[in-house]
C-alpha angles and dihedrals in degrees: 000000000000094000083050093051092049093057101045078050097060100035092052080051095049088053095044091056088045098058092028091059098046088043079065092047096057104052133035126266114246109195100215124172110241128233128187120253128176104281144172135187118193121193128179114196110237098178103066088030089061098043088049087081094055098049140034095269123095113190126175109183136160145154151232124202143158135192124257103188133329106302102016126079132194107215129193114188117197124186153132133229135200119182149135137229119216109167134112098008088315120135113171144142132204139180137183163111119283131186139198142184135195150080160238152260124215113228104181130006136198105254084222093056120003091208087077122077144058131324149180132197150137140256139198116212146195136181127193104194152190106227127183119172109189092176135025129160131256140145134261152196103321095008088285111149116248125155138226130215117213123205115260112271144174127259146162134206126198120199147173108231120181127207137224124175158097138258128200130174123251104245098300116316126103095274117096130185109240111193110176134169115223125201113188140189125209104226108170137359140168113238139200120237092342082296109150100229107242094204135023136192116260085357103071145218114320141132086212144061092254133074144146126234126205126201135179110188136178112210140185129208121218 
């Protein structure tokens, strides 16, 4: 899945550059000086919204951001997970809300509209959760494998994700296609009974303190 994200990421920047370079080609550039203005950008994530009908995750995720000045964005990303780990004798389920806030820098921008272009940033998160784990591995009498359940329980995570990623505009109305990579570190979480959480809400899947995020939005400026 992560080798499957990773492409999707780098072809839908590929074809941003692409259209974003021959948008510049076809108009001249205006060099005008840029003033801030109330403005919001909301974004809702398809991608993992669509996937979500086809595998046992199900991640609703959006943002909210607003320029600051002409190259640098405030973000707020609101969502919920649901998912399930099956691996190694593991059998839980989770389910919650996550949130992060940060924001971006915009490292390149299309001469004809300075919202498209490339960008890197940063995010704090946080996830308050719903964790059940029916099976977990241990070992017994004579090394034989047996399993223990544990009762449902509520946790929370806390992590540092970094983005990577491009915008461009659709044609010329007020949606843009937003693509972003995003690496993250585990910094804190609760746990139950010492016991390390296999899967976190709006972080992912991992055994580890490191994972990478994907997302695909489509966005509209108001």
């Amino acid at each position: 899945m992560k080798l499957e994200s990773i492409f999707i990421f780098v072809f839908s920047l590929f074809c941003i550059s692409t259209f974003s370079q021959n948008k510049a080609e076809e108009k001249k550039s205006d060099s005008i000086k840029w003033q801030y203005k109330p403005n919001l950008t909301v974004g809702v994530d398809v991608l993992n919204l669509g996937i979500g009908f086809f595998s046992d995750r199900k991640l609703f995720q959006g943002y909210v951001s607003s320029r600051i000045n002409k190259r640098v964005h405030a973000v707020i990303d609101l969502g919920y997970d649901k998912n399930v780990y099956q691996k190694n004798g593991y059998d839980a389920k989770v389910d919650g809300i996550f949130a992060k806030v940060g924001g971006y820098y915009m490292l390149s921008m299309d001469s004809e509209n300075d919202l498209n272009g490339f960008y890197a940033g940063g995010k704090l998160a946080g996830s308050f959760y719903n964790q059940e784990y029916m099976a977990i591995p241990v070992k017994g009498l004579n090394s034989e494998g047996v399993t223990i359940a544990f009762d449902p329980s509520t946790q929370s995570s806390y992590w540092i994700e970094a983005m990577l990623g491009a915008r461009v505009q659709v044609f010329e109305s007020n949606f843009f296609i937003d693509v972003n990579l995003q690496p993250r570190y585990l910094a804190y979480t609760t746990k139950q009974d010492e016991i390390e959480p296999m899967i976190v809400p709006g972080f992912g899947r991992s055994s580890g303190s490191f994972t990478m995020g994907f997302s695909w939005s489509l966005a509209y400026k108001f």
